[in-house]
N, C-alpha and C positions, 0 to 999 in steps of 0.2 A: 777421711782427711783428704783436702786436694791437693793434686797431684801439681805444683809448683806453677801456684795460680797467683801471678803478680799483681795485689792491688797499689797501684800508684798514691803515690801523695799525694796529700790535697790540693799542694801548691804545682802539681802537673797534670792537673785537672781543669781543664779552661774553660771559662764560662763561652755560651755562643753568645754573639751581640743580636736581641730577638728573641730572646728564649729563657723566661723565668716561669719557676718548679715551686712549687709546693707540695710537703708531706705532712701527714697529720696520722692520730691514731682516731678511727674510728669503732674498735673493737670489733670488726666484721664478724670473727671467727676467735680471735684470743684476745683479751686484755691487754693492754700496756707495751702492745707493739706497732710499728708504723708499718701501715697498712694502705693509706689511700693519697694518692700520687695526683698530683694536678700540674698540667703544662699548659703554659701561656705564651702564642706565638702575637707577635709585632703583626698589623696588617700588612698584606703582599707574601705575607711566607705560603711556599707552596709546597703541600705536602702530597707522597705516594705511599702505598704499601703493600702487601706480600702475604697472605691472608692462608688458613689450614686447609687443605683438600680434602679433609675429613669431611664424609657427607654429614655427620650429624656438627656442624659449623654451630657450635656456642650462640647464642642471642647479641653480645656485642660484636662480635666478627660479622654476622649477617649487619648491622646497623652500622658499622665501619664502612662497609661495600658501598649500604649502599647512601651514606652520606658522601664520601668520594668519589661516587658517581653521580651527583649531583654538586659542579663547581661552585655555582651559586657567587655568595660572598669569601666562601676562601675559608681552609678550617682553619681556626683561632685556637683551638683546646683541647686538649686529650686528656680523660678523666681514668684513671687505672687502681682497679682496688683487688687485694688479694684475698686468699679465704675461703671465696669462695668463684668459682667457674661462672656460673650462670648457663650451664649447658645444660643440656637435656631438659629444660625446662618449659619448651613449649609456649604458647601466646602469651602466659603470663612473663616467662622468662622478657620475651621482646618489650611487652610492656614495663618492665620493671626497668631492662636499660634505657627507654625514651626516658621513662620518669626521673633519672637519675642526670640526663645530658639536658633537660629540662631547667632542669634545676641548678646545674652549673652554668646555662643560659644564661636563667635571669641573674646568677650573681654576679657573670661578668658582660651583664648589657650584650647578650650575642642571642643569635640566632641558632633554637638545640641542631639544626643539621651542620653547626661549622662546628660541634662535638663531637668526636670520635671515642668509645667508650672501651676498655678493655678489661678483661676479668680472669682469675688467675685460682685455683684452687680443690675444692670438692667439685665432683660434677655430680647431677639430680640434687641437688637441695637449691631451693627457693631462693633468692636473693636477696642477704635481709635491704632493704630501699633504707627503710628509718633510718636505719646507723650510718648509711653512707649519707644523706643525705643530710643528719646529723653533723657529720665531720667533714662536709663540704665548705664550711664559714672557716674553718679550721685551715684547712689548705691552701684558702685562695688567700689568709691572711699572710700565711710563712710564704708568698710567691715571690721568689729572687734570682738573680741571677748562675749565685755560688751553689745553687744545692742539687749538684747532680750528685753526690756522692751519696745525700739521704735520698736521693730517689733511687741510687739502686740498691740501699736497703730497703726501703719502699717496698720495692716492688717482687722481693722474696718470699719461697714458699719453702721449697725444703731445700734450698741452698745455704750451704756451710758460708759461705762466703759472699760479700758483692761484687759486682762486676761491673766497672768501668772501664773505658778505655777515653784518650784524649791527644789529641797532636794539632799543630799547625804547621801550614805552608807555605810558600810562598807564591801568589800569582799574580800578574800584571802589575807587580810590586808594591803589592799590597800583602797582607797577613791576614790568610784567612784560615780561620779552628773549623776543626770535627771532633767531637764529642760525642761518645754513646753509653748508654747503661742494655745492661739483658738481666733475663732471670729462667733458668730452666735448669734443671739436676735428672729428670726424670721423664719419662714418659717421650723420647727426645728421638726420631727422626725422622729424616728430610720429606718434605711434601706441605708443612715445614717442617723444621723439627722443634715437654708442656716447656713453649718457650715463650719470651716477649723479648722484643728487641727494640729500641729508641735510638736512635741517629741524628742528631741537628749538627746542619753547616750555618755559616753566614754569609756561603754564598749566593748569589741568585741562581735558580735553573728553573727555567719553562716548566708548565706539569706536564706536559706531554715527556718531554725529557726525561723528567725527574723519575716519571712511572718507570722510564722505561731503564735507566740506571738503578732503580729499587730491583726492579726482575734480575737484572742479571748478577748485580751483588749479592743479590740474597742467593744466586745460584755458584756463586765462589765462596761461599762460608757460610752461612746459616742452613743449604738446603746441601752440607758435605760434612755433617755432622752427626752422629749415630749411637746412643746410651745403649737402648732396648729395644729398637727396631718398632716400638708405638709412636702412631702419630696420633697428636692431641686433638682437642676439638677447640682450644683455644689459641693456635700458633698466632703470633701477631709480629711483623716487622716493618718497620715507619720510619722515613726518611725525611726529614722536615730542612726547608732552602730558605731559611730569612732573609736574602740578599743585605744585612745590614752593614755587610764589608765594604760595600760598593762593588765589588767583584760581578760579575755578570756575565753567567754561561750560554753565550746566544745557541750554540750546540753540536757536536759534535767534532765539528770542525775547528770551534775555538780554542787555542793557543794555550790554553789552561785548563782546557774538559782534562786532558790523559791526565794532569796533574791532581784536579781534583777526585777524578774516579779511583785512581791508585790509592788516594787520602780514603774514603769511603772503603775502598774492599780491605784495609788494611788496618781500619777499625770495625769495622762490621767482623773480619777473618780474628779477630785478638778477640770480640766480644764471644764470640761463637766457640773458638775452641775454650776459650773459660768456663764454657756452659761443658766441655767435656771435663776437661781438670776438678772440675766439681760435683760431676755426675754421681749421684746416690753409690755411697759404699767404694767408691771407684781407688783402686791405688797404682795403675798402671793409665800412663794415655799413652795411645797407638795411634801412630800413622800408616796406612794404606796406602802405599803408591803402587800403580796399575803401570807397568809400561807396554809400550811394542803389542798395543791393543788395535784390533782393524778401523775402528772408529770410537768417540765419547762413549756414548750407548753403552757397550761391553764392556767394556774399562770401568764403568762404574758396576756393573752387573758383577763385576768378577770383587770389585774394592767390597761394595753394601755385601754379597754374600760371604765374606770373610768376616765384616766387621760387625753383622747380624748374628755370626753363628754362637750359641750358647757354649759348646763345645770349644772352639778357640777362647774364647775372655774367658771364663773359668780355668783352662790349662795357664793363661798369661795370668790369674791371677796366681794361682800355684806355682810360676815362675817353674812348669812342667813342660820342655820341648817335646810334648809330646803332637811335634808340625806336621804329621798326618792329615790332620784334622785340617789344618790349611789347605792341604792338596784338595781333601773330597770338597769342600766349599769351594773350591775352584774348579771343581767337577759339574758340580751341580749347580752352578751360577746360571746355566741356561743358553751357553754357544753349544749349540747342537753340533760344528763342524772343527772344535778346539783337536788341535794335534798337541795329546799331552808329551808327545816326546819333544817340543819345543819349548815347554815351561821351565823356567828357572824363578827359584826364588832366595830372596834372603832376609837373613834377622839383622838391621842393623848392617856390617861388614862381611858376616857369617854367610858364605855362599854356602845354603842347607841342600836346596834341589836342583840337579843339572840336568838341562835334556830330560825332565818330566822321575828323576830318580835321585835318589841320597848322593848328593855329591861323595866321590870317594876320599876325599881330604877331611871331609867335615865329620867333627866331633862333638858328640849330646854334650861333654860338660861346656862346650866354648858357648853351644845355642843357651844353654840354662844358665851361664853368667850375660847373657844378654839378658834375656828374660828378667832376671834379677831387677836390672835397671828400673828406674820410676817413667824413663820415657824411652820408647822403643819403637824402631822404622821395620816396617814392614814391606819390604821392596817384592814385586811379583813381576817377571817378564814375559807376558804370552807369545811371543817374536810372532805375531799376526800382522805389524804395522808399525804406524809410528805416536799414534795415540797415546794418551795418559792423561789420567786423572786421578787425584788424591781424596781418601775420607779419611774422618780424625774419628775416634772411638775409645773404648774402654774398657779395661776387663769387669767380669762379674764377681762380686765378692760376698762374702756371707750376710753384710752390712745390707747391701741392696735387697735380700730378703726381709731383712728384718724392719727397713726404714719402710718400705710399701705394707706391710702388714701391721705396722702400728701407724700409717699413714694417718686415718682420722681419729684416732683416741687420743 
């Protein structure tokens, strides 16, 4: 079940102006579920993205690269089918996604490099082509403005839930939307973390810009997110600028970037931790905050080795303060020079650890009514500095065994 994962109404779901979605079922992988996603940008929309560090990089992530490194005519379309990965698959894999952005080429009069392809699912199986390309007449029929909300059941694999997020703002007094869908439960962190992320503004921004606001929000919420400590071979996150608002981000300097970038990390930050509240099996989300760290770097070394450790999510999911287990993860996070007599930590309100030891006030049953809780803060103070950084995470629960092991039956 997720853990108190808000889907908005439909009627607080804003279309971008620029940006029409199609879904269809092409039975990729199961029957009679929607499965293949199609996005149709306006000319002049400029898109960036954020791509998996896994060397073995899926077939459409390599052909993402490197169609957006080639500006050319500007991408128009992003083709997304779930089911199946297309990873591990080798020259035929590459080949099976040109044939697939081919093909949604000719149906929308484009050129396959302003197609961007994404795929979501088994990895080492084949890519059925036929079926997608089957259900491509399909998608580009249903293509409108209103349907993000079937795009982010779209574009589910073993998510309990869909994930949108949607807001507008106001700049140079005009009204401009941010709109995004994700899809990840599993297989989930940072470098990216099995996720996809979609983002359309209608504002304008340079793609030099754009790339370089894709990096860093994906490095405030998408890459401070942590299920299982696997990173996938298909992570994908994609920011798309239709300028249709008339808004126009000349850059950095202008009077409405901080406004539009706060709009962007704070739906990209809502899409992302959804992808935690939904996490396979999950019924605790936890927050990691690192404080009084010497620099970033640490702070996150100290955040990812707590919210990685097998031993802590299993105790949080046993609502077991057995906080130990926090300490050595914060042992062995890898400061070779940490003075544990400066650590302090707590649950929540609960100051558990003082000065590197059981605080003397603090009581197991006050930590274990925290625990209880369905959302819990994990505060850690290394008094090294003034540093801090937060990750969001999950307990391990019996469920997440069992969803990965019946994963492809």
């Amino acid at each position: 079940m997720a853990v108190n994962l808000h889907i908005p109404d439909e009627s607080a779901i804003f279309p971008v102006a620029g940006v029409d979605i199609g879904v269809a079922e092409a039975g990729i992988r199961k029957a009679d579920r929607r499965d293949l996603t199609v996005f149709r940008f306006e000319p002049g929309t400029t898109v960036a993205g954020v791509f998996t560090r896994n060397r073995f990089r899926a077939a459409p992530v390599q052909v993402c690269e490197e169609n957006l490194a080639d500006p050319g005519q500007g991408i128009r379309a992003l083709v997304i089918n779930t089911g199946n990965a297309n990873a591990g698959t080798g020259a035929p894999g590459l080949a099976a996604c040109r044939e697939v952005c081919a093909e949604l080429a000719k149906l929308m009069m484009l050129d396959p490099r302003q197609v961007l392809p994404f795929s979501t699912g088994v990895i080492l199986e084949p890519l059925p082509v036929d079926r997608i390309v089957a259900g491509l007449p399909h998608a580009v029929a249903d293509l409108r403005p209103d349907n993000w909300f079937n795009a982010a059941h779209g574009i589910m694999t073993t998510d309990t839930l869909p994930k949108v997020s949607s807001l507008r703002v106001n700049i140079d007094g005009k009204v401009v939307t941010v709109t995004g869908v994700s899809k990840g439960a599993g297989m989930i962190r940072p470098n990216m973390a099995t996720m996809l992320g979609f983002v359309a503004t209608d504002a304008g921004v340079p793609r030099e810009l754009l790339a370089q606001l894709t990096r860093d929000i994906a490095d405030q919420s998408f890459n401070r997110i942590t299920v299982d400590g696997d990173t996938s071979t298909n992570d994908s996150f994609i920011i798309a600028a239709t300028g249709q608002s008339g808004v126009q981000i000349s850059g950095p300097t202008h009077q409405g970037f901080l406004v539009l970038r706060a709009a962007l990390v704070e739906i990209a930050r809502d899409l992302a931790q959804k992808i935690v509240r939904d996490a396979e099996g999950a019924t605790k989300f936890m927050t990691i905050r690192v404080e009084e760290a010497g620099d970033s770097e640490e702070a996150l070394k100290v955040a990812y080795a707590v919210a990685h450790s097998p031993l802590v999510k299993t105790a949080f999911y046993a609502s077991d303060p057995n906080l130990g287990r926090i300490l050595a993860a914060i042992g062995y996070a890898g400061i070779e020079d940490l003075d544990v007599d400066k650590v302090n930590l707590w649950l929540d309100d609960e100051w558990v650890a003082r000065d590197g030891g059981r605080n003397p006030t603090y009581r197991e049953e006050d930590g274990q009514k925290v625990m209880q809780k369905p959302e819990i803060l994990v505060r850690i103070a290394l008094g090294r500095g003034k540093a801090q950084e937060t990750v969001y995470t999950c307990d391990f629960s019996h469920d997440y065994v069992s969803i990965n092991a019946d994963y492809r039956s």
